[in-house]
C-alpha positions as CSV (number, residue, x, y, z in Angstrom):
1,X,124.6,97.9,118.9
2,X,127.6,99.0,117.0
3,X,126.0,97.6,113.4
4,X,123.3,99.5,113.6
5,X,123.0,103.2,112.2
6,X,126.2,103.0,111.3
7,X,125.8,106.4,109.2
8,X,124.5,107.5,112.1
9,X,121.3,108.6,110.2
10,X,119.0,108.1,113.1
11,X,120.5,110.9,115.4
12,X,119.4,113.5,112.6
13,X,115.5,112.3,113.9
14,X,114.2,111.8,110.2
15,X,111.4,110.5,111.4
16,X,108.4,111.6,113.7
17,X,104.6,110.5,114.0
18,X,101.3,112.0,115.5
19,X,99.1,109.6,117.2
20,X,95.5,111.0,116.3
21,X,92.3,111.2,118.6
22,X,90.5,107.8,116.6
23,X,93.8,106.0,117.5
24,X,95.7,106.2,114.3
25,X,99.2,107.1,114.0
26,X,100.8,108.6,111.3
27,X,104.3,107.9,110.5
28,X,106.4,110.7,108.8
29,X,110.2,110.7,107.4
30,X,111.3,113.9,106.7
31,X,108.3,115.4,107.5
32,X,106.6,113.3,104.3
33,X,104.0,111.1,105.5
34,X,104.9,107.3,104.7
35,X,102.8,105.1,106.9
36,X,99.3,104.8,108.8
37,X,98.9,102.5,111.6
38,X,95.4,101.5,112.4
39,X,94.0,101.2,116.1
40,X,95.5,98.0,117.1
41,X,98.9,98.8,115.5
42,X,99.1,101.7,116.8
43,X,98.1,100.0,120.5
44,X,101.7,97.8,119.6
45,X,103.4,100.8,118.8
46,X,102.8,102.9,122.1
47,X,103.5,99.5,124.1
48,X,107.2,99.7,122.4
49,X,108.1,103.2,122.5
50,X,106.8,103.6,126.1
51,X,109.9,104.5,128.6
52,X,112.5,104.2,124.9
53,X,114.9,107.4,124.6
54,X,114.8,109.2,121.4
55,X,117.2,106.9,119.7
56,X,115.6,104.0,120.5
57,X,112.0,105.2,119.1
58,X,113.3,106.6,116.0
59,X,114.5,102.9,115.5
60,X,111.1,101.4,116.3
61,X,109.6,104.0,113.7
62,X,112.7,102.9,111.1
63,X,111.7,99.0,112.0
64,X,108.1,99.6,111.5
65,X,108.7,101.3,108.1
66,X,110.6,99.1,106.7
67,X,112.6,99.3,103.3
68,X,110.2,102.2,101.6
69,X,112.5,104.3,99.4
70,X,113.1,102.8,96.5
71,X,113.4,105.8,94.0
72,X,109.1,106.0,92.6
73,X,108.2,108.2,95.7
74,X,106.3,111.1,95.5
């Protein structure tokens, strides 16, 4: 577990969602909204984070993200 985070950017919690009434979840990272899941992703989500620290979630959100800054960002 060692190699992962190793600027131990995840601690800071850059990234948080809100899991909407119609089953959506939106993804944020720095409070800048990067992602939508749609019902059935969002369904796979909850089944990961359920009973996961806050560590291991904001790793799960980093996973699902994937490799989105690349410089043209709004």
């Amino acid at each position: 577990m060692s190699n992962i985070d190793k600027r131990d950017r995840l601690k800071e919690k850059p990234f948080s969602y809100k899991i909407t009434k119609g089953n959506k979840t939106f993804i944020y990272f720095e409070n800048r909204r990067i992602k939508i899941l749609n019902e059935k992703e969002t369904k796979n989500f909850t089944s990961k984070i359920n009973g996961k620290d806050d560590f291991q979630i904001q790793l799960v959100l980093a996973k699902i993200t994937g490799n989105f800054k690349h410089g043209n960002e709004r």
